[in-house]
Structure formats: C-alpha cells, structure tokens
C-alpha positions, 0 to 999 in steps of 0.5 A: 229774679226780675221775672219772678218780681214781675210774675208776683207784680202781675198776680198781685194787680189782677187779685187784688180786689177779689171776692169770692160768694158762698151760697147763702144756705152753706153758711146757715149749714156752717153757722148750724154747725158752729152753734150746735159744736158751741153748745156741746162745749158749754155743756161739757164745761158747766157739768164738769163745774157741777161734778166738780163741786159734787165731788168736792162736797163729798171729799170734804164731808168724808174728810171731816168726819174722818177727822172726828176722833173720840178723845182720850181720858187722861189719868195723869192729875198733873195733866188735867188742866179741868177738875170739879169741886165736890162736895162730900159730908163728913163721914160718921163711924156707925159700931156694929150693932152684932158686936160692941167695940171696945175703945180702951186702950187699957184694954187692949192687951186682956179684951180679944174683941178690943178693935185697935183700928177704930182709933186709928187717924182715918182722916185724909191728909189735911190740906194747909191752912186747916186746924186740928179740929179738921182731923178724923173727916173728910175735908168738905171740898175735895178736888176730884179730876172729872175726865179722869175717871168714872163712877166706878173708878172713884170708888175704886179710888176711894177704897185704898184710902184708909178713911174708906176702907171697906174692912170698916163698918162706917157710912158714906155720902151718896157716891160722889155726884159729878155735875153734868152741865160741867161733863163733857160727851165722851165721843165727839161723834155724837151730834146733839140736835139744835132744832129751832135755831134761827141765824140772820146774815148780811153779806156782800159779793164782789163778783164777775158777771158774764153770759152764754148764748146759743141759738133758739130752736123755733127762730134761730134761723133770724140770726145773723151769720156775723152775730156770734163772731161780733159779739165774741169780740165785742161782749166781754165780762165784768165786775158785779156786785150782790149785797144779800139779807140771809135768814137761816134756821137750823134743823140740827147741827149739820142740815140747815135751811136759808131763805133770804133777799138779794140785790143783784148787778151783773154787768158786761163791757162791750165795745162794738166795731164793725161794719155791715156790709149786706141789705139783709131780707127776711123770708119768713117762707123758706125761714131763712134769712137772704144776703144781698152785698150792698154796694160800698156807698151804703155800708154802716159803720157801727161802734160804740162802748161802754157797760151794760147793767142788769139789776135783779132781786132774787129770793133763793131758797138754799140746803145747807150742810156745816161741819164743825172743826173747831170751836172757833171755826166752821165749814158750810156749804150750801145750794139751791135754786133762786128766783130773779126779778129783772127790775132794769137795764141799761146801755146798748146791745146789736140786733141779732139779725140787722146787727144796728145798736139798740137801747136795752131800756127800750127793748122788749126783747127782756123777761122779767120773770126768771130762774136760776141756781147757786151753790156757795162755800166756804168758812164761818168764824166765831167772833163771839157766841152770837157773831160769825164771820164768813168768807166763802165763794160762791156762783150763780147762773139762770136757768131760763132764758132772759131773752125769750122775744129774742132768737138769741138765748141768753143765761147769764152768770157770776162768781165771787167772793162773798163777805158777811157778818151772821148772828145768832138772834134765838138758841 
C-alpha cells in the first residue's frame, strides 16, 4: 500500500503543472469541423420547424373542411325553432264560366248540376281570438316553417287542405314568397366572397428572444478558437416583447392580406467570465490567426453581466388564410416576410478574435437594414360584430446577417404568444 501511495505521490508532484501544445492549424481544422457540424444541426432543426408548421396547416385546412357538413331540413314543426310569417290575401271563389253553379239548397235533390261543394266551409281552422267574420278565408298570417320545405313541398302542403283543393275552380295569390334575407344557403359549403373588407388589429407579444451564430465564409478565419465555446456559455435567451399596429383587408372569405407596424425588443442575458490567456497575432498572409501563451502576469481576466437590448421597427407583409368553426369563433393562419429596422442597441458583447468587452452602441459591427420572416396562428373570437379577440403563437427570425462587419454571422429570433383586439372598421 505504502508503495502504491508513493507511486501516485510521485506522478502526481511530477504532472502537475503539465501542459501539452496543439499546432495552431489543428485547432483551426477542428473548430472548422465544429462549426460546419453546428451548422448542419441548426439546419436540420429550423426546416423541421418549418415542415412542421406545413404539415400542420395542411392538417388543420383538411380538417376543417372535413368538418363542413351540409345541415339536414327539418320537417318536424315542433322541432323548428325558426318560422317566417307570411302573407297570403284572401281567397275569391271564381264560378266557372262553361258552367253556372246552382247554390240553392232547395235545389239540390231536382237540379243534377247543383254543386254541394261550393257550400261547403273551405276555410282554414280559425285561430283563437278571431270572430266568425274570419270564416270562408285564409287567415292573412299563416305561419309557414321556411327550412322545412321548398316551393313545391308548400304547394303539395296546401293542396290536401280542403280550401285549396284543386277539384275546385277558384284563384290563389301568387305561390307563397318566402323572404330571402331570412333564408339561409342550403349548404354550408358554399363560401359567399366578402371582397373589400378591411379589419385594424393592435396586438401585444410577450416572447423570448434569442440568436444563432455561424462563422462567415470569406473572414471566418478571425475568429477566436474560444469564441463559440465562451459565448455558449455565456449568451443565453431572454423575455422580449413586440406591440404591433395590423391593417388587413379581406380578399373573400378564406384569403387575406395583412400589412401593418411593429415595435420590437429582443433581448439576451450574458453573463461573461473567463480569462485570455494568448497574445493573439493576425496574419493576414496566411489568413489565419497565431496563438502565442502569454506568461501568467499579463492573463486578463474579463467579466461582466447584464442584458443586451436590440430594438426594431418592422413592416411585414403577411397571406393569410382563416376558417370558420363557429359563429363565434374563427381560425387563421398566416405567414410572410418583414422588413427590420435596427433603431438601437444596448449593453456589452466580446470580440470574436481578442475576446475584450465592447459597447454595442459604440460598434459599427451592426446593420441597420435587414430581413426576416414570420409565421403566426392561432384563434380569433367574437366579442361583437365588429370586435375580435385573438390569441395565437407566433415567430420570427432574420434572414439576413445583422452583423456583416463582423466575421461572426448573427440571426436572431423569437416566439411568444400574441394577444389583441381586431375591429372590423368597412363590411
């Protein structure tokens, strides 16, 4: 035992303290490696978010439509909850010219030609409350059930009454006119346009904000071998916000258009601490950059915390599409690119290649001039007939690199919920 404690004594005096050099072109082959597999796998992950969003706007349209069924007509009178008042004249017997009628009774047992049936009550059943004076005619309202029956079904109806016999010379009104503001489509299927309908929106969105780097193609070579492993420690996401003003105008009663202004902060918490321990020499020949291990004395310690704010104002110009489940309630989705305006920056970012704490206000590393995308859905609610409730999710990302003076490529993006009031301002 005492030889083994000796043994692990010995190589623990002698070791400690080692270090071991890697040739500075093996790390630039491994950290070309690193950022060629980090680029892959972000790759991957962001067309499966956007195959993912595809598939579920395919999914939902079909299910939607598969949910349209055409409602069946009721012919049970007790069942129909809606019925249309309408107005019929009172009937006038008309005698046949070919062929007079005899109306005395007296008559009827010597005169072959005398027609008992003209003395008949023809009349409907009187409805309470009306006096005799009512008999012999049609009541002037009749409450006829609409969904229950067509046109032809009326007069089918009306020809088993006795009054409406056909057996009997007599004239009509014209057919029974049902209003056709008060029908409705037979089919729900049937999608009326609704062209020249303009909505305005505000919205809220609490969200969280984020960022992917990669390494530029033509100056990558500047960034520092420590870089990416520092700030994926030290970079993390964070809350933002977007408050936007939407105009939308309706092209029918599925597609729309959406334009509008967007307020944007997307924020990051960093938290940096770590120490540079190489003078760093950049060879702009070989276009590689040279470590050299600087002797204890003159290491730098960096640290520092806090949250870094981008503020944007975005145009976006979105197609949508929407689905009707209910009267109440609504489905939309919609998608399309943004244009950013980078209006500020604030806090503290490392430099890619010397890895010190700099300004964002004062680094000209930033361009002001981007795009991006987003896609957002979510339901829409009724509060009146002229006021919508909408909460759905949404995201965003930039399409192009926020930082082009930089060898670093930087995208951010962001998700959340959004919140908002639409009103329907011209029908």
């Amino acid at each position: 035992m005492n030889k083994e404690y000796n043994i692990s004594k010995l190589l623990k005096q002698n070791l400690e303290g080692y270090e071991s050099f890697v040739d500075a072109g093996q790390w630039d082959v491994l950290s070309a490696r690193l950022n060629a597999y980090d680029r892959k796998r972000i790759l991957l992950l962001w067309s499966n978010v956007v195959v993912g969003f595809i598939i579920l706007l395919l999914f939902s349209t079909a299910f939607f439509n598969s949910t349209k069924t055409e409602k069946p007509h009721s012919k049970s009178m007790k069942n129909n909850s809606e019925k249309t008042i309408v107005d019929v004249s009172p009937e006038v017997f008309i005698p046949n010219p070919e062929k007079p009628i005899d109306r005395n009774p007296k008559n009827a047992s010597t005169n072959p030609d005398f027609d008992q049936s003209q003395n008949e009550d023809h009349s409907l059943e009187v409805p309470k409350g009306s006096t005799d004076k009512d008999k012999g005619v049609i009541s002037e309202m009749v409450e006829v059930p609409y969904e229950s029956m067509n046109h032809f079904e009326k007069m089918f109806m009306l020809s088993k009454i006795p009054a409406f016999s056909f057996e009997h010379p007599f004239t009509i009104s014209p057919p029974l006119p049902l209003p056709l503001e008060k029908s409705e489509p037979l089919s729900k299927n049937k999608t009326e346009p609704i062209n020249g309908k303009w909505e305005l929106g505000i919205m809220t969105t609490p969200s969280v904000a984020n960022k992917i780097l990669n390494s530029d193609k033509t100056n990558g070579w500047l960034i520092n071998r420590d870089f990416f492993g520092i700030t994926e420690k030290s970079e993390k996401r964070s809350g933002g916000f977007q408050s936007s003003f939407a105009v939308q105008f309706n092209l029918n009663s599925i597609w729309f258009l959406q334009g509008g202004l967007t307020y944007s902060e997307k924020r990051e918490s960093v938290s940096y601490n770590h120490i540079i321990k190489d003078e760093i020499i950049v060879s702009q020949t070989e276009k590689r950059l040279i470590y050299n291990e600087a002797p204890r004395i003159q290491w730098i310690k960096v640290s520092g915390s806090g949250i870094n704010k981008y503020t944007f104002i975005e145009l976006p110009l979105f197609v949508g599409f929407k689905h009707k489940i209910n009267d109440k309630l609504e489905w939309r989705s919609r998608g399309g690119v943004s244009y950013w305006r980078l209006i500020d920056k604030q806090g503290t970012k490392i430099d890619p290649t010397i890895l010190t704490l700099n300004n964002l206000s004062d680094s000209k590393d930033y361009t002001k001039s981007n795009l991006g995308f987003a896609i957002n859905s979510g339901f829409y609610y009724n509060l009146s007939p002229a006021m919508k409730f909408l909460v759905e999710t949404g995201a965003s990302m930039a399409m192009t690199n926020l930082t082009k003076g930089s060898p670093v490529i930087t995208k951010p993006y962001s998700y959340g919920l959004n919140v908002g009031i639409q009103y329907i301002i011209i029908k």
